[in-house]
C-alpha positions in Angstrom: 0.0 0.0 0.0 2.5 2.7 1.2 5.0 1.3 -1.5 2.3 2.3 -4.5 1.8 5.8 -2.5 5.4 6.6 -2.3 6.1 6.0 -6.0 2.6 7.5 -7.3 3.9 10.7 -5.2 7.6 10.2 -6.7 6.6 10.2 -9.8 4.5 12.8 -9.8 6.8 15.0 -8.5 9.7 14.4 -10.5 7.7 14.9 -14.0 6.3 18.0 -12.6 10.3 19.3 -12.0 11.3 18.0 -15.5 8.2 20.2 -17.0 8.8 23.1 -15.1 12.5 23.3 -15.4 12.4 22.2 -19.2 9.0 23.4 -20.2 7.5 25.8 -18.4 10.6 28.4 -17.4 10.7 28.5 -20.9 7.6 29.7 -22.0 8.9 33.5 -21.4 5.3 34.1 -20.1 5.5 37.9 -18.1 6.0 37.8 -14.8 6.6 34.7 -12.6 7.1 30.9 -14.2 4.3 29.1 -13.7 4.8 26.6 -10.5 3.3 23.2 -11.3 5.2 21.5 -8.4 3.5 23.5 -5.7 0.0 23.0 -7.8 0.9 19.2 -7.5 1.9 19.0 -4.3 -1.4 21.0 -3.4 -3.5 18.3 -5.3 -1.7 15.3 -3.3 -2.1 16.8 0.1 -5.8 17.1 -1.0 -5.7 14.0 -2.3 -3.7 12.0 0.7 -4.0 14.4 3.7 -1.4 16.8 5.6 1.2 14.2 6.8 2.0 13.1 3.0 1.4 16.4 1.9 4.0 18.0 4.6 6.6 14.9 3.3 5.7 15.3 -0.5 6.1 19.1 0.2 9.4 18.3 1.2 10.9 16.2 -0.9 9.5 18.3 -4.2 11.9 21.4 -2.3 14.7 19.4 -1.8 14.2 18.3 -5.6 13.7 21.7 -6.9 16.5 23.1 -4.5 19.1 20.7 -6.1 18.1 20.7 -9.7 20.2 22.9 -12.2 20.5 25.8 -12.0 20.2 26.0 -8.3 21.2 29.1 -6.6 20.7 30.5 -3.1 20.2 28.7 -0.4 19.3 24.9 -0.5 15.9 23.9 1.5 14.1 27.2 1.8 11.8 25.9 -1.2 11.2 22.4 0.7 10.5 24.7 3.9 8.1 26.9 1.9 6.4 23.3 0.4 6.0 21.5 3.8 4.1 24.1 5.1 2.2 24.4 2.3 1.7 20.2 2.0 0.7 20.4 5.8 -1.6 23.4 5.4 -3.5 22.1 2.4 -4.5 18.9 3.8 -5.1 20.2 6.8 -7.8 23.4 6.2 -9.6 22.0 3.9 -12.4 19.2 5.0 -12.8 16.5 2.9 -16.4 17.0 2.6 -15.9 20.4 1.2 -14.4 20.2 -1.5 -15.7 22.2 -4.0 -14.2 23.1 -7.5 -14.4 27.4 -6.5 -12.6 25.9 -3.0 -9.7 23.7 -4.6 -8.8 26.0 -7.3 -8.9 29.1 -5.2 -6.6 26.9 -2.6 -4.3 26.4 -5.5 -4.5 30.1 -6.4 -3.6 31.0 -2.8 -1.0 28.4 -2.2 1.3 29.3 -5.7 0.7 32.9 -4.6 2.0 32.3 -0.8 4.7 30.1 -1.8 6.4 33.0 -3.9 5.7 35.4 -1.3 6.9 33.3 1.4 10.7 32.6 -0.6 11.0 36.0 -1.2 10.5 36.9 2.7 12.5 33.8 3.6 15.4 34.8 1.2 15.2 38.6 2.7 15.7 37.4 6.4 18.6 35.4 4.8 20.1 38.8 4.2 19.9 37.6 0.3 20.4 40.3 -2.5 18.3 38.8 -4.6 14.4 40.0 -3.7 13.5 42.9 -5.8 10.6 44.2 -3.7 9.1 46.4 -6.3 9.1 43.0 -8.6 7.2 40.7 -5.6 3.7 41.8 -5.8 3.9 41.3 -9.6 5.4 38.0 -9.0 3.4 36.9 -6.2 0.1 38.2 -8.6 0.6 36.4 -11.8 2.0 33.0 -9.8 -1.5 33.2 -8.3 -2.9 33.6 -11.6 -0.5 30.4 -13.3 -1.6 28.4 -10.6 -5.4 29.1 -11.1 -5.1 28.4 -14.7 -2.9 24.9 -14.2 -5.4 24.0 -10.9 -8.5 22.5 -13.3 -6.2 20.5 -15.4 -3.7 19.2 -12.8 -5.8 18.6 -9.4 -8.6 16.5 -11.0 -5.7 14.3 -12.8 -3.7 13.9 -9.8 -7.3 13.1 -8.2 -7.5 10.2 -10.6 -5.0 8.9 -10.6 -4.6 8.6 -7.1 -8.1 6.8 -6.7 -7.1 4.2 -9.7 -3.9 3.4 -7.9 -4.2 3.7 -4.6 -8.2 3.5 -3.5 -7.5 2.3 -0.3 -5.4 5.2 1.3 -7.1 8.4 -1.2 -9.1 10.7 1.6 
């Protein structure tokens, strides 16, 4: 049981790091890249609960922290993805889980995730946060995330329930 969880996670997670390193930072859409590990991580804390959520939170940071090119400090992004994992499967109640509820979640989380890095990486004393840049940054990651949320969170749904019925929430 756990062994099909932990590799449905896995895999999920590393496709959506391939994509948004190879794919997506690519797209030279203005603004922010568009963060599909966060929206999947999101979709399996809904989809498994806050423990695996908080872990696959984790894990996608430390993967995203050590993929090229990494830069700055390594594990702020798998701080700023347990929370998030934790939080996720923790607000929201199982029996209400409405469309307008996951999507805006998904909005909200891409949103606080970009927010939160740039905050973490300024106590840091990093030289890297623009603040005039953030709130654009912080805006159009929202906005990614609400446009990736309807296609991603109802696949990861499914395929969670075909492969693992037994432990989905």
């Amino acid at each position: 049981m756990w062994i099909r969880q932990t590799v449905v996670c896995a895999s999920i997670i590393v496709v959506a790091v391939m994509l948004q390193l190879t794919l997506l930072s690519r797209l030279g859409l203005p603004g922010a890249t568009p963060d599909l590990v966060v929206v999947c991580v999101v979709a399996l804390a809904l989809a498994y609960g806050p423990v695996t959520g908080a872990v696959v939170g984790f894990a996608a940071g430390l993967t995203l922290g050590f993929t090229p090119p990494a830069g700055g400090v390594i594990g702020i992004q798998a701080l700023v993805f347990l929370v998030i994992g934790f939080l996720t499967g923790a607000v929201i109640d199982p029996r209400d889980r409405t469309v307008p509820i996951l999507v805006g979640m998904v909005g909200l989380s891409t949103g606080a995730a970009a927010l939160a890095y740039a905050l973490i990486l300024a106590a840091f004393g990093s030289n890297q946060v623009s603040w005039q840049e953030v709130p654009t940054l912080v805006l159009t990651s929202s906005l990614y995330g609400l446009l990736l949320a309807p296609i991603v969170v109802p696949t990861i749904s499914w395929l969670v329930r075909r492969i693992t019925p037994e432990t989905a929430i």
